[in-house]
C-alpha positions as a printed Julia matrix, in Angstrom:
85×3 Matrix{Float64}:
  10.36  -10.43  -20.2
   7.3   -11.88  -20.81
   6.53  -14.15  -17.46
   7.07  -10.46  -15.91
   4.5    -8.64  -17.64
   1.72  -11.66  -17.57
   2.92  -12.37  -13.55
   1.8    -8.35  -13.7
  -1.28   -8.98  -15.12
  -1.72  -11.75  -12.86
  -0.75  -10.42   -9.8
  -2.95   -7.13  -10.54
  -6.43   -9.02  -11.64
  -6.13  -11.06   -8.03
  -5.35   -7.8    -6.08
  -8.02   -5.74   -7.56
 -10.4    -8.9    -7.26
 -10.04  -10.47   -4.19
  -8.57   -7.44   -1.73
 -10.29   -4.44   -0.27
  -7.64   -2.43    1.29
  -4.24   -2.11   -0.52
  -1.63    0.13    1.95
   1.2     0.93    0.78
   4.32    2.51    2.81
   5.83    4.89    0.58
   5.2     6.77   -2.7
   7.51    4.82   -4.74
   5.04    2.17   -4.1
   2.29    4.14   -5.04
   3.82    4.76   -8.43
   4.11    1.54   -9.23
   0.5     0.66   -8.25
  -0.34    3.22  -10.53
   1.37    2.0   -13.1
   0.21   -1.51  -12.81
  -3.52   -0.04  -11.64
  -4.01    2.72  -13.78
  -4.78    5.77  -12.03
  -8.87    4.98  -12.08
  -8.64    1.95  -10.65
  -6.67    2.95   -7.95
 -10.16    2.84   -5.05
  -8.31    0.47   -2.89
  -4.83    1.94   -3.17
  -3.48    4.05   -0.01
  -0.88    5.43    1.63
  -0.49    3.76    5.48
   0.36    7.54    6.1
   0.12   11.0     4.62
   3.84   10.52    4.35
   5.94    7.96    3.56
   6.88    5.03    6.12
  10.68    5.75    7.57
  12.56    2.89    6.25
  14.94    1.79    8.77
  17.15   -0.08    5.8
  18.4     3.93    4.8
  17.4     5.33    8.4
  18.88    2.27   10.76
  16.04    4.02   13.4
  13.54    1.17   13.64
  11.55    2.85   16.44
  10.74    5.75   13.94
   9.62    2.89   12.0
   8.08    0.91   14.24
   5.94    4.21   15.6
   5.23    4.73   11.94
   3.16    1.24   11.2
   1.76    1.4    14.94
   0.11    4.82   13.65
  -0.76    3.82   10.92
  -2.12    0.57   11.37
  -4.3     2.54   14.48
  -5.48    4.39   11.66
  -6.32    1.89    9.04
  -8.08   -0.29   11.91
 -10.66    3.04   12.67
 -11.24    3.45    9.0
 -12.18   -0.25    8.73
 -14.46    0.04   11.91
 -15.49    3.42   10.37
 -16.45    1.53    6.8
 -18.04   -1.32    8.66
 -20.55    1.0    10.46
């Protein structure tokens, strides 16, 4: 149990350090960044959409999907342009 919670630690100082955009397909995602984040240190921490991400696994329609990233990517790709402005 505790190689989990220090990889955690790990894994969450090099995210927050060395990334500026963390996306993240579905809210179940987002609560985990949360937790591992804490809620004010969540400034990098999206959704890809205002939704979550159709995951073909539990949908088996991988063009919903696919349409899905293709959005949002589109969308993330503006914002960076946007930011870089």
């Amino acid at each position: 149990m505790d190689k989990i919670k220090d990889r955690k630690a790990a894994i969450s100082a090099r995210v927050k350090e060395h990334y500026d955009y963390l996306v993240l397909m579905d809210r179940n995602n987002m609560s985990n960044m949360i937790r591992m984040f804490g809620a004010e240190n969540m400034n990098k921490v999206s959704m890809l959409l205002d939704r979550d991400v159709a995951d073909p696994w539990y949908t088996g329609n991988f063009d919903v999907t696919y349409d899905d990233v293709l959005r949002g990517c589109t969308g993330l790709l503006q914002a960076i342009l946007d930011d870089a402005r």
